[in-house]
mmCIF file of the protein (N, C-alpha, C, O) and its ligand, coordinates in Angstrom:
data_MODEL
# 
_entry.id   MODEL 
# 
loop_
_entity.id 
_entity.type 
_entity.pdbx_number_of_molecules 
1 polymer     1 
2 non-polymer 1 
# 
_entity_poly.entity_id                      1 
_entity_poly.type                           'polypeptide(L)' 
_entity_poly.nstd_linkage                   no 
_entity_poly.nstd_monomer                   no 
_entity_poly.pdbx_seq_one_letter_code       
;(UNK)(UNK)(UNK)(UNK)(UNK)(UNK)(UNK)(UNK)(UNK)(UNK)(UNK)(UNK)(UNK)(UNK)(UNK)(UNK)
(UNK)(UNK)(UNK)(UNK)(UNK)(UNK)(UNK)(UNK)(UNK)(UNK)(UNK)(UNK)(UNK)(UNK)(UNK)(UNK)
(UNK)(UNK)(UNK)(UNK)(UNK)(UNK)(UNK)(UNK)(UNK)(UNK)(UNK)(UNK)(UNK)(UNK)(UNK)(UNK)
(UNK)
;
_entity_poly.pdbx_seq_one_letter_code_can   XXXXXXXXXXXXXXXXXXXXXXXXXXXXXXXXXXXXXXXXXXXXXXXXX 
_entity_poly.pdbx_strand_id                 A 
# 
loop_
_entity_poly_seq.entity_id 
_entity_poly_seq.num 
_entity_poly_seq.mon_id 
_entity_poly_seq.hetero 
1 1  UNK n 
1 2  UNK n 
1 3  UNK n 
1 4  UNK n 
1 5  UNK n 
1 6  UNK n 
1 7  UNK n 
1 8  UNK n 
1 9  UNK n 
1 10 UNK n 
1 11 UNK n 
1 12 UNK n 
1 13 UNK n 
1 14 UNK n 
1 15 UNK n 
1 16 UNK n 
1 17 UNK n 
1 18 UNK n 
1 19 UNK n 
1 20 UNK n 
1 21 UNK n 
1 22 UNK n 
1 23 UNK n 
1 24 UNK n 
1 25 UNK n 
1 26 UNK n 
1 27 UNK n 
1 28 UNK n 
1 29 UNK n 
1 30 UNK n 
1 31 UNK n 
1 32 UNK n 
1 33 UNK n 
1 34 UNK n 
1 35 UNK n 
1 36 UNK n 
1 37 UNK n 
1 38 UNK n 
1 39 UNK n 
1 40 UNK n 
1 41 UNK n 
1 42 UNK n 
1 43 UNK n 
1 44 UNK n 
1 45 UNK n 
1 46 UNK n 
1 47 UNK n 
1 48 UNK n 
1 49 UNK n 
# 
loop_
_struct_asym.id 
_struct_asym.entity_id 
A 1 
B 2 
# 
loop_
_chem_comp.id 
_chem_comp.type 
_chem_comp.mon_nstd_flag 
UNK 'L-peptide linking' . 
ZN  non-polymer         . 
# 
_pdbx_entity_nonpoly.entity_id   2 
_pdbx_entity_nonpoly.name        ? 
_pdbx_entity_nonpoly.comp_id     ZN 
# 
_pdbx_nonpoly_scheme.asym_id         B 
_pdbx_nonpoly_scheme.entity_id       2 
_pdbx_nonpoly_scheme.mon_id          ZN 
_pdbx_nonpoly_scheme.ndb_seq_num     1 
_pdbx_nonpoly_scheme.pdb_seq_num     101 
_pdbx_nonpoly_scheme.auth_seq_num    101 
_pdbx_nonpoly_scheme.pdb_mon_id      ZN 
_pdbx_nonpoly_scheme.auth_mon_id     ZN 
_pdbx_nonpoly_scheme.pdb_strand_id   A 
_pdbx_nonpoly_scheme.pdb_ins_code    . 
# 
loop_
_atom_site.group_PDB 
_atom_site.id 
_atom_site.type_symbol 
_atom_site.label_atom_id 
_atom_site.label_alt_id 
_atom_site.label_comp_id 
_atom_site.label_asym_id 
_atom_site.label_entity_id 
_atom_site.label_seq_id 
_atom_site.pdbx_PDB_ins_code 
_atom_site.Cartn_x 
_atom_site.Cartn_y 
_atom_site.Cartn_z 
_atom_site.occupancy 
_atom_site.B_iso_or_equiv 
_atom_site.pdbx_formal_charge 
_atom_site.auth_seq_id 
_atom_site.auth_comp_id 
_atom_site.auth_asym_id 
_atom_site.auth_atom_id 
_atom_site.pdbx_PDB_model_num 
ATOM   1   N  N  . UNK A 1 1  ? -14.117 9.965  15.842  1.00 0.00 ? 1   UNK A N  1 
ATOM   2   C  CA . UNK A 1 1  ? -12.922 9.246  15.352  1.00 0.00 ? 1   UNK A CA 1 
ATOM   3   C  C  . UNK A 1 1  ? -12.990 9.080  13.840  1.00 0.00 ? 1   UNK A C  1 
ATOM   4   O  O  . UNK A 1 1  ? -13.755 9.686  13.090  1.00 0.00 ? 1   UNK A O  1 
ATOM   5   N  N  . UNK A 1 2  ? -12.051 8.145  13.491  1.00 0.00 ? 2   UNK A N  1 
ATOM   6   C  CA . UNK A 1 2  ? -12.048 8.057  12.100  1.00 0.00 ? 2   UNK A CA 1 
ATOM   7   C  C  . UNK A 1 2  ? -12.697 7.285  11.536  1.00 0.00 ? 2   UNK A C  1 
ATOM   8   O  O  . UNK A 1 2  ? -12.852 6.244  12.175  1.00 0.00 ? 2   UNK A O  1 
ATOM   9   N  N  . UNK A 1 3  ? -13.502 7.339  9.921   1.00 0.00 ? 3   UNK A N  1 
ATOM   10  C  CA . UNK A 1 3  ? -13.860 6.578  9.600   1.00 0.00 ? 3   UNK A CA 1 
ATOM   11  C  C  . UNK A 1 3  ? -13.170 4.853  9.490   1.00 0.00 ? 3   UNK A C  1 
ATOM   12  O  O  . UNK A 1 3  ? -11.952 4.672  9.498   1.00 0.00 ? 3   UNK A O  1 
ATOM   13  N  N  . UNK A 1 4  ? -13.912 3.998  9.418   1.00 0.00 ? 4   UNK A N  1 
ATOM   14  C  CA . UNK A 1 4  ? -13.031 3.017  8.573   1.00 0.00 ? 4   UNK A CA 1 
ATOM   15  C  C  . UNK A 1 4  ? -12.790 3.230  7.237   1.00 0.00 ? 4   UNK A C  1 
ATOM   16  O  O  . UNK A 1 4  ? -11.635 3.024  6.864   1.00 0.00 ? 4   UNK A O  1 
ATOM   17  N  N  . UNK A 1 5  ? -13.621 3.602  6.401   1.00 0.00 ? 5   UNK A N  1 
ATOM   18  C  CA . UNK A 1 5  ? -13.132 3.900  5.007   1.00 0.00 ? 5   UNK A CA 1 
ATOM   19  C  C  . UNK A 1 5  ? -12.184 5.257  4.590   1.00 0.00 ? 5   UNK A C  1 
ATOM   20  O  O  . UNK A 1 5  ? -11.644 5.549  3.523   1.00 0.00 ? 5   UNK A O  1 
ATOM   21  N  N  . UNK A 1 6  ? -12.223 5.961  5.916   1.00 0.00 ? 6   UNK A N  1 
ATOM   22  C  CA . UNK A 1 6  ? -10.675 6.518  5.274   1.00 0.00 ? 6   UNK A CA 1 
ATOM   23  C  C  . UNK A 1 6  ? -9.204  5.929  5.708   1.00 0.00 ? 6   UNK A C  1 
ATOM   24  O  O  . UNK A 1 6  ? -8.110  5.904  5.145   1.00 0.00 ? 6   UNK A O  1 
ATOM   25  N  N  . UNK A 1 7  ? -9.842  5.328  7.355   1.00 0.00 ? 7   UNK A N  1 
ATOM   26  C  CA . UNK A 1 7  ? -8.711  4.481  7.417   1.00 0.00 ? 7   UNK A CA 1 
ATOM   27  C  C  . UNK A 1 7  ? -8.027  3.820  6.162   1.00 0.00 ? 7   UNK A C  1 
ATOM   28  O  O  . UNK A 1 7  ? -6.891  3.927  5.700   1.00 0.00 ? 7   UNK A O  1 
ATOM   29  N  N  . UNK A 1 8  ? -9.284  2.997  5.728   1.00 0.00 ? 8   UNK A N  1 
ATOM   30  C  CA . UNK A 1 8  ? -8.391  2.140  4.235   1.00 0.00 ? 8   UNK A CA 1 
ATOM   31  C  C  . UNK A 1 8  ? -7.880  2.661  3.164   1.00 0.00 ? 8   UNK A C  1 
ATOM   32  O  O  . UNK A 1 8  ? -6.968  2.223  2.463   1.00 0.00 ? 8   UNK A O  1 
ATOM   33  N  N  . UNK A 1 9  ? -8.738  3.989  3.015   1.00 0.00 ? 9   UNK A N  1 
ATOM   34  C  CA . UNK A 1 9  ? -8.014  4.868  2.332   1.00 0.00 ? 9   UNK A CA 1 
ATOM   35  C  C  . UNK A 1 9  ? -6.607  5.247  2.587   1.00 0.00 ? 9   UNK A C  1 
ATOM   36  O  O  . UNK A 1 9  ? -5.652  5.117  1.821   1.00 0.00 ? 9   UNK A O  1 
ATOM   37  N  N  . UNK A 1 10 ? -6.626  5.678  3.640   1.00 0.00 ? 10  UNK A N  1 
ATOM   38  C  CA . UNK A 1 10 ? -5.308  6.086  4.192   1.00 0.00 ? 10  UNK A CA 1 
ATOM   39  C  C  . UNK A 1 10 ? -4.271  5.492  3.839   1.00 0.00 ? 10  UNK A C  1 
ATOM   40  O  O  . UNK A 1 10 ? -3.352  5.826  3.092   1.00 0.00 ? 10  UNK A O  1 
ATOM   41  N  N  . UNK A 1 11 ? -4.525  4.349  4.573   1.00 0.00 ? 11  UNK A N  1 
ATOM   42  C  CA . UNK A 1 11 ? -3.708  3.222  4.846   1.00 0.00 ? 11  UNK A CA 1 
ATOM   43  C  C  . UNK A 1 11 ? -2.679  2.595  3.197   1.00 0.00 ? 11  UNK A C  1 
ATOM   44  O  O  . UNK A 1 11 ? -1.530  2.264  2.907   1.00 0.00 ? 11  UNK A O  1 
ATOM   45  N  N  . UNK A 1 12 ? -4.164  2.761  2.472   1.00 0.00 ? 12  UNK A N  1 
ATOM   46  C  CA . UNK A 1 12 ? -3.688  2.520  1.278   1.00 0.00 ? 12  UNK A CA 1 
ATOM   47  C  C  . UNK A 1 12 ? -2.617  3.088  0.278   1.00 0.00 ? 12  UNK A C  1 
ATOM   48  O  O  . UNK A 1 12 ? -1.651  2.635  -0.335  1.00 0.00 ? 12  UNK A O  1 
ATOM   49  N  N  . UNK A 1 13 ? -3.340  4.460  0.426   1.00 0.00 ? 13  UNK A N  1 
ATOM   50  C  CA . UNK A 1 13 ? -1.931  5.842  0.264   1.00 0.00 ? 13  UNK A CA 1 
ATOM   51  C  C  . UNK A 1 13 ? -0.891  5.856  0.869   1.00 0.00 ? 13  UNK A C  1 
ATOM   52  O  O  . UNK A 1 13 ? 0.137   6.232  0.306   1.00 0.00 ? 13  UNK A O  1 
ATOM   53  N  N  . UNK A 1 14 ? -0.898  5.452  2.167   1.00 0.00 ? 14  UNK A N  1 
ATOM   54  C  CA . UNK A 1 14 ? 0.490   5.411  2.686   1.00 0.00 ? 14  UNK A CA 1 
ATOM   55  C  C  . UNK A 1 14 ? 1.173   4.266  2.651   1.00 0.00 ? 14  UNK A C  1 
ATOM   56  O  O  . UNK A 1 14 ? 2.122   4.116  3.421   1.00 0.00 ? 14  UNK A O  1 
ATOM   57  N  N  . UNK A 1 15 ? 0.840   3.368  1.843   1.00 0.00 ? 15  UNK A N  1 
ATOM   58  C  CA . UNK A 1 15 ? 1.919   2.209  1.930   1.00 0.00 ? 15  UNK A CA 1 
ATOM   59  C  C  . UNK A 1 15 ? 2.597   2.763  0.597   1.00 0.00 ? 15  UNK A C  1 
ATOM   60  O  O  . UNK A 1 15 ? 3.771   2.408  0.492   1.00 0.00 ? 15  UNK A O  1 
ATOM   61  N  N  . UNK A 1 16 ? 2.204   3.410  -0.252  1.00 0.00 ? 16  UNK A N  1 
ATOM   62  C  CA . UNK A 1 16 ? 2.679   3.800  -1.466  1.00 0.00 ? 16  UNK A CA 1 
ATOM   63  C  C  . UNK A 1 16 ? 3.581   5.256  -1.090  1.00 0.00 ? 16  UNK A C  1 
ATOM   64  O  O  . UNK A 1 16 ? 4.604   5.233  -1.775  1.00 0.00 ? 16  UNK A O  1 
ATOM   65  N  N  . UNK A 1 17 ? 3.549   6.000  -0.574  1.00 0.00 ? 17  UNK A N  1 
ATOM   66  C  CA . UNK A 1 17 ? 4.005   7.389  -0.577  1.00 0.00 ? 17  UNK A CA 1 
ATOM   67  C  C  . UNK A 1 17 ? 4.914   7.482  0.471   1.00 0.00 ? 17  UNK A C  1 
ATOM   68  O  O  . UNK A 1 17 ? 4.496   7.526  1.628   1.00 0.00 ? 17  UNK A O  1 
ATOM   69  N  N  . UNK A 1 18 ? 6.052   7.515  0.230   1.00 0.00 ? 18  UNK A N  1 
ATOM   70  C  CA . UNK A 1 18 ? 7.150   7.636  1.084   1.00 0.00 ? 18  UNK A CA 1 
ATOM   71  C  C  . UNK A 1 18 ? 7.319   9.224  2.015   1.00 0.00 ? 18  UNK A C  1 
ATOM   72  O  O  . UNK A 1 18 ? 8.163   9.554  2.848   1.00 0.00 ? 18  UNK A O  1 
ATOM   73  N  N  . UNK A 1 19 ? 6.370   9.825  1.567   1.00 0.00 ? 19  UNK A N  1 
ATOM   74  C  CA . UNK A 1 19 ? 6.837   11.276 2.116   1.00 0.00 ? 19  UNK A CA 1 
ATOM   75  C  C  . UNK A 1 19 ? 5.356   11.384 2.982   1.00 0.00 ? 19  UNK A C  1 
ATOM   76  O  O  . UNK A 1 19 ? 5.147   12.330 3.742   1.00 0.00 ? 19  UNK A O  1 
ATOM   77  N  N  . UNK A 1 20 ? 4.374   10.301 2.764   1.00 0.00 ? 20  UNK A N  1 
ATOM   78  C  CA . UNK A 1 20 ? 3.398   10.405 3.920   1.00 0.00 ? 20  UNK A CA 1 
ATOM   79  C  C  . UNK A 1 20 ? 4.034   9.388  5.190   1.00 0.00 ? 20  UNK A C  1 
ATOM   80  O  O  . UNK A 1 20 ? 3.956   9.057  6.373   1.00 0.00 ? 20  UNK A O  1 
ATOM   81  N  N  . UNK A 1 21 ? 4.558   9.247  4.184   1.00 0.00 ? 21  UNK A N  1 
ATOM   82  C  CA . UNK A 1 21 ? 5.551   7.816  5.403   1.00 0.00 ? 21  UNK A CA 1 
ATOM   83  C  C  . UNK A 1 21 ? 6.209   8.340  6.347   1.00 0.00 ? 21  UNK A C  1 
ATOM   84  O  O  . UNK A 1 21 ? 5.929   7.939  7.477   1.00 0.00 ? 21  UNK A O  1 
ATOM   85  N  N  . UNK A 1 22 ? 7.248   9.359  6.207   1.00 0.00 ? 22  UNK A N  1 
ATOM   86  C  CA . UNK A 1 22 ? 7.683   10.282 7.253   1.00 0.00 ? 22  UNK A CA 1 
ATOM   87  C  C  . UNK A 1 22 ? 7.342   11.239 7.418   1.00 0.00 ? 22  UNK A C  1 
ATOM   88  O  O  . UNK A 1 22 ? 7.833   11.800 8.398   1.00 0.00 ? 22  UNK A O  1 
ATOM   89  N  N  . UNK A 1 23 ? 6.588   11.809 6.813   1.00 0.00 ? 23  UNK A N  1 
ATOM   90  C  CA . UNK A 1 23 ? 5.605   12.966 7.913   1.00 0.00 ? 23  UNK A CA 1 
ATOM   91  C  C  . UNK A 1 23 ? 4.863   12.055 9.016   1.00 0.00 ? 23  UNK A C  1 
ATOM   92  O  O  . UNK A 1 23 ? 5.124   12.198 10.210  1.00 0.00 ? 23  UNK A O  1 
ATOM   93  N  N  . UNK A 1 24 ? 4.110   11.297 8.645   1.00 0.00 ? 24  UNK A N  1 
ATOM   94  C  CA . UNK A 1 24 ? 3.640   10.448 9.980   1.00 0.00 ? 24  UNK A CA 1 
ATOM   95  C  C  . UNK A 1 24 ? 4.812   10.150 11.331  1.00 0.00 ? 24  UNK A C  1 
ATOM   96  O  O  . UNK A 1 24 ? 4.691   10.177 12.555  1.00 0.00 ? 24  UNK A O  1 
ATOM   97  N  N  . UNK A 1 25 ? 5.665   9.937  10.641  1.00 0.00 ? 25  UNK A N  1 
ATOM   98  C  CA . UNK A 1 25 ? 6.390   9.325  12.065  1.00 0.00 ? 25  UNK A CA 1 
ATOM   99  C  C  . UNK A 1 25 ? 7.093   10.158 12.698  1.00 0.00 ? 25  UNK A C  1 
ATOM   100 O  O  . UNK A 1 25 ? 7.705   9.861  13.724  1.00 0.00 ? 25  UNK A O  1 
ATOM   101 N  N  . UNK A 1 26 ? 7.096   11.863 11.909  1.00 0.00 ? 26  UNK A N  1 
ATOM   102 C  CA . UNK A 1 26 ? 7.181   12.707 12.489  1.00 0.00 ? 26  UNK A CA 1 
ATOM   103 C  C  . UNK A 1 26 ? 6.499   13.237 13.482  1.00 0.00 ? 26  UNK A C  1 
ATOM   104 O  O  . UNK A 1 26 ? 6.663   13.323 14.699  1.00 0.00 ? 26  UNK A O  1 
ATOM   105 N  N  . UNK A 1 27 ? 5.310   13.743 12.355  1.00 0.00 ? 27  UNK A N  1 
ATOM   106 C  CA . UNK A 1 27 ? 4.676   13.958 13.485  1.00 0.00 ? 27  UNK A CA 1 
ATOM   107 C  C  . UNK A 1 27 ? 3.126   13.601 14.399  1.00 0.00 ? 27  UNK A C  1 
ATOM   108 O  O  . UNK A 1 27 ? 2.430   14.270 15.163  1.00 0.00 ? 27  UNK A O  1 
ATOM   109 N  N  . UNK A 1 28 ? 3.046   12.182 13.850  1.00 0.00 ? 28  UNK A N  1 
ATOM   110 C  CA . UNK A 1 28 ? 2.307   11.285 14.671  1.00 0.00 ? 28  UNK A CA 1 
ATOM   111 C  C  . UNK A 1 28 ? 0.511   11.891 14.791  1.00 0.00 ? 28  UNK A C  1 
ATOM   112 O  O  . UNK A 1 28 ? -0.396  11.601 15.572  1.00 0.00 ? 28  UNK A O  1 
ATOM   113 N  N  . UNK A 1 29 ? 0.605   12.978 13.430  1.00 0.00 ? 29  UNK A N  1 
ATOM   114 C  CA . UNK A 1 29 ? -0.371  13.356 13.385  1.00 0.00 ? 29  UNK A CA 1 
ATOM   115 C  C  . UNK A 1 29 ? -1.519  12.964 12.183  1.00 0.00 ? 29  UNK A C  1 
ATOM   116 O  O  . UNK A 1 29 ? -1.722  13.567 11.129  1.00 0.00 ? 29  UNK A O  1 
ATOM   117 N  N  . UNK A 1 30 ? -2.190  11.763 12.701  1.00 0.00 ? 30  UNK A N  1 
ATOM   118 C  CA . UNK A 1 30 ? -2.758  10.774 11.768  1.00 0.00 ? 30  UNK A CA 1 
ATOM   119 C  C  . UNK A 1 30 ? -4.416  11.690 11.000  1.00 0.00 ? 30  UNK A C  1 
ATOM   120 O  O  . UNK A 1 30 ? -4.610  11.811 9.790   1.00 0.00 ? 30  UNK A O  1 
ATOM   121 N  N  . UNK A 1 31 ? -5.175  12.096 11.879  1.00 0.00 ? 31  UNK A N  1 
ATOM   122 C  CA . UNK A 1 31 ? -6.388  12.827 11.264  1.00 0.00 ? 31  UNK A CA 1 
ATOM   123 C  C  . UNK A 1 31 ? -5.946  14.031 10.317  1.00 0.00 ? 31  UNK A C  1 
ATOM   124 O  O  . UNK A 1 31 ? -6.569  14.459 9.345   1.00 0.00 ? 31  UNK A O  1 
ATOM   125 N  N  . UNK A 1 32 ? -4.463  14.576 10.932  1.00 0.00 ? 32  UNK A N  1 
ATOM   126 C  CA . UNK A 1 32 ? -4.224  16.042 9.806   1.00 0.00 ? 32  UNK A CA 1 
ATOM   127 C  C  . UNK A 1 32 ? -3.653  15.031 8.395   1.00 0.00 ? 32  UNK A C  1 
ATOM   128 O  O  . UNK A 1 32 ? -4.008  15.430 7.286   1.00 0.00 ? 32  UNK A O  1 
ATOM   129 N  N  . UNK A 1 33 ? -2.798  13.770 8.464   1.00 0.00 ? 33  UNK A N  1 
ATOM   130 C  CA . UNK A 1 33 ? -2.619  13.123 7.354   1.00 0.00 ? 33  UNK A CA 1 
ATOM   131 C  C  . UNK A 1 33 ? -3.918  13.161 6.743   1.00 0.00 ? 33  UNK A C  1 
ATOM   132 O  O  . UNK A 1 33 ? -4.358  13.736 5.747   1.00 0.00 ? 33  UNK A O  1 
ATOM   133 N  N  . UNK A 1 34 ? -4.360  12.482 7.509   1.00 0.00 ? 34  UNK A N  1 
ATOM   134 C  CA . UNK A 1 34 ? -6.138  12.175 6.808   1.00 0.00 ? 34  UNK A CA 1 
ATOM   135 C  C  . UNK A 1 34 ? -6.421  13.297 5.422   1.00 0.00 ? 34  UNK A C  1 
ATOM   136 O  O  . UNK A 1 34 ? -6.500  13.073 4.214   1.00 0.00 ? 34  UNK A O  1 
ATOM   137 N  N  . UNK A 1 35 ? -6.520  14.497 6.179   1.00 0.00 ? 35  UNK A N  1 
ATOM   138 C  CA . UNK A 1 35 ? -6.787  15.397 5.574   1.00 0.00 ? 35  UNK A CA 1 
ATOM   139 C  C  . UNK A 1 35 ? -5.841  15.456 4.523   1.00 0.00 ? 35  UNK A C  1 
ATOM   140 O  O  . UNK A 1 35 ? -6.384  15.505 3.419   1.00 0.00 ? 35  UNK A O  1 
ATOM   141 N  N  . UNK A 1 36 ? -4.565  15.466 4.501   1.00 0.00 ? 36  UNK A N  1 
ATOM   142 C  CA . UNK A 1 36 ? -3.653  15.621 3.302   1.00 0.00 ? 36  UNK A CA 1 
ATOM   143 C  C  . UNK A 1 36 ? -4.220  15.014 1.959   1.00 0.00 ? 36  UNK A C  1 
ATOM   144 O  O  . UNK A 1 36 ? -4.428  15.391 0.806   1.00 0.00 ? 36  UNK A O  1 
ATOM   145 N  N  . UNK A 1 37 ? -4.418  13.395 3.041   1.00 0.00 ? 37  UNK A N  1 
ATOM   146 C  CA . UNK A 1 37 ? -4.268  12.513 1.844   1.00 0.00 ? 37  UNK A CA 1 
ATOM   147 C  C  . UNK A 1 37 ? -5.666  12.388 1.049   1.00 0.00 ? 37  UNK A C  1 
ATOM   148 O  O  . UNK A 1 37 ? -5.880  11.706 0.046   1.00 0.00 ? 37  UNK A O  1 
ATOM   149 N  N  . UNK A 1 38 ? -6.442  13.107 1.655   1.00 0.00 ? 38  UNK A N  1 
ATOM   150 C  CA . UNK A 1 38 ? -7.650  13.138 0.854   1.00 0.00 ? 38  UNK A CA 1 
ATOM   151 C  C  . UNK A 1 38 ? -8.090  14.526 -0.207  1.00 0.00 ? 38  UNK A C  1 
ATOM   152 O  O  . UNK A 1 38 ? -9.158  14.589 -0.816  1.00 0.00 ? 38  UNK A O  1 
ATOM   153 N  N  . UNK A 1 39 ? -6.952  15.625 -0.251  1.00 0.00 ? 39  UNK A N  1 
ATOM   154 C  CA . UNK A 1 39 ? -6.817  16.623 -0.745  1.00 0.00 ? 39  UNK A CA 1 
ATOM   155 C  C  . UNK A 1 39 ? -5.863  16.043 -1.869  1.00 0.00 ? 39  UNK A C  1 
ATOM   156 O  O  . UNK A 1 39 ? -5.675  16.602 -2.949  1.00 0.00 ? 39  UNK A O  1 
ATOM   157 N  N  . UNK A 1 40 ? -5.319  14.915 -1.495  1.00 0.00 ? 40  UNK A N  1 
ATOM   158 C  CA . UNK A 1 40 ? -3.814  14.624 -2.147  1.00 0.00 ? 40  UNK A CA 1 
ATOM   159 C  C  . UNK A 1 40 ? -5.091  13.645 -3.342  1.00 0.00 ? 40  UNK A C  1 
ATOM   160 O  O  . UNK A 1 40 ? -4.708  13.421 -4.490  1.00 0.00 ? 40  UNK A O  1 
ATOM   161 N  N  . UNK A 1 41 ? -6.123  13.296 -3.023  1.00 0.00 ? 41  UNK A N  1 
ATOM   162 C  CA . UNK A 1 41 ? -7.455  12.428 -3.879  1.00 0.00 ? 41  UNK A CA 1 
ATOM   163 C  C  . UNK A 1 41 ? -8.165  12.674 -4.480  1.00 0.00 ? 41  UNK A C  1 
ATOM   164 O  O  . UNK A 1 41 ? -9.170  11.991 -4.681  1.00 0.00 ? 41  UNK A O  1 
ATOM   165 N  N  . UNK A 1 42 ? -7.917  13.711 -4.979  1.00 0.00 ? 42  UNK A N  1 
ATOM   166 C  CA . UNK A 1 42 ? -8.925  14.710 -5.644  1.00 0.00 ? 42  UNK A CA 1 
ATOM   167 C  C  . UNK A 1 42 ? -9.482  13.654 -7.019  1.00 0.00 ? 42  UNK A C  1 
ATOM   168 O  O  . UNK A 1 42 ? -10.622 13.444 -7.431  1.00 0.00 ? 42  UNK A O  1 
ATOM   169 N  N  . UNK A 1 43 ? -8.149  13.129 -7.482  1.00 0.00 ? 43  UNK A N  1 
ATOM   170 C  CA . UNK A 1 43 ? -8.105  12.571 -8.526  1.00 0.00 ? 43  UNK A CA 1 
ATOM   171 C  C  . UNK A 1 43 ? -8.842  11.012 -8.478  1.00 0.00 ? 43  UNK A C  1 
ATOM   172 O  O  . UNK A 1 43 ? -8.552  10.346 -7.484  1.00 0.00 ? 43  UNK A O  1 
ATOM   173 N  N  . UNK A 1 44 ? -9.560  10.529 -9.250  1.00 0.00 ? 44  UNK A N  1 
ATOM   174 C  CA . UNK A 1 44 ? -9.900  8.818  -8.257  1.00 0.00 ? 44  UNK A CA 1 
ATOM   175 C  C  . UNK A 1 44 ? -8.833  7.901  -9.194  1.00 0.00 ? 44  UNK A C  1 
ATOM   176 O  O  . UNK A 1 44 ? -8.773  7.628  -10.393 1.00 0.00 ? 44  UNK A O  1 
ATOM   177 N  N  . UNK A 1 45 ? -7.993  7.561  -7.963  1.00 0.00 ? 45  UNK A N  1 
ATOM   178 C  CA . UNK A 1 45 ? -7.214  6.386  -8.846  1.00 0.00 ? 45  UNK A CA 1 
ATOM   179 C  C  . UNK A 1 45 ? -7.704  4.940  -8.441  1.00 0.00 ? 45  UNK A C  1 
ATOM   180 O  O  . UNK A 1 45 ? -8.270  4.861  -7.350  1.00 0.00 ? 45  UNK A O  1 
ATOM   181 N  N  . UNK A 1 46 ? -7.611  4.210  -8.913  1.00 0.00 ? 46  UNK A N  1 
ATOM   182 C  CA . UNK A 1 46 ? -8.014  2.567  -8.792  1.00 0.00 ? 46  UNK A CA 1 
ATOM   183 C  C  . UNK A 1 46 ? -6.909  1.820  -9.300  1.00 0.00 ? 46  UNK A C  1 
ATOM   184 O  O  . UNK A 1 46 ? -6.824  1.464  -10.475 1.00 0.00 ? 46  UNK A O  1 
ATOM   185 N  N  . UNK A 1 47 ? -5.684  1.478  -8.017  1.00 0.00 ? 47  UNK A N  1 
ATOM   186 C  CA . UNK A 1 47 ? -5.167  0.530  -8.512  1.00 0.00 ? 47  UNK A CA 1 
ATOM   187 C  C  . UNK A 1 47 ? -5.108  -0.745 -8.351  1.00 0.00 ? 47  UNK A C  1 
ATOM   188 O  O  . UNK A 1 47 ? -4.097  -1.379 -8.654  1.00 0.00 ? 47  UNK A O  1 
ATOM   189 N  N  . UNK A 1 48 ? -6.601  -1.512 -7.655  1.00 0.00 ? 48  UNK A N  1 
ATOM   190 C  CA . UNK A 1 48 ? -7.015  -2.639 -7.610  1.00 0.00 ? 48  UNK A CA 1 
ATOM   191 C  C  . UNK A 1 48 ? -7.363  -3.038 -9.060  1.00 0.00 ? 48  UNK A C  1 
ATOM   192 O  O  . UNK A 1 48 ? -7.617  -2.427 -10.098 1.00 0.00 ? 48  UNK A O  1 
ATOM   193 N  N  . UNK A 1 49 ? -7.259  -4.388 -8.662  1.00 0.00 ? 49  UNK A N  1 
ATOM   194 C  CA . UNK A 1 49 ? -7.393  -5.347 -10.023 1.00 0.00 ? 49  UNK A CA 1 
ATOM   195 C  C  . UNK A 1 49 ? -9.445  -5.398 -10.378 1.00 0.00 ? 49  UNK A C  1 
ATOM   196 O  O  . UNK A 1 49 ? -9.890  -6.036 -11.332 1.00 0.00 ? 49  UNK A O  1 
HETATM 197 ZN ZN . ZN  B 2 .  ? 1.029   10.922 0.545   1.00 0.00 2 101 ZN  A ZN 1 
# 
């Protein structure tokens, strides 16, 4: 299964990204997101305080 820390990862990216937003609810395919959104991370952003 999935980590928890990509969960939060995830989770985190997708409250921000509207187009991971509906690909998910398309197509309900959460581990291939996974993968997107961690290709989509190449970069390290930190937008915690
Ligand atoms: Zn995204």
């Amino acid at each position: 299964m999935l980590d928890d820390d990509d969960v939060e990862a995830f989770e985190r990216h997708l409250d921000g990204c509207a187009q991971c937003q509906s690909e998910l609810l398309e197509s309900h395919d959460v581990p291939g997101m996974l993968d997107a959104v961690k290709a989509d991370s190449v970069s390290p952003e930190r937008t915690r305080p």
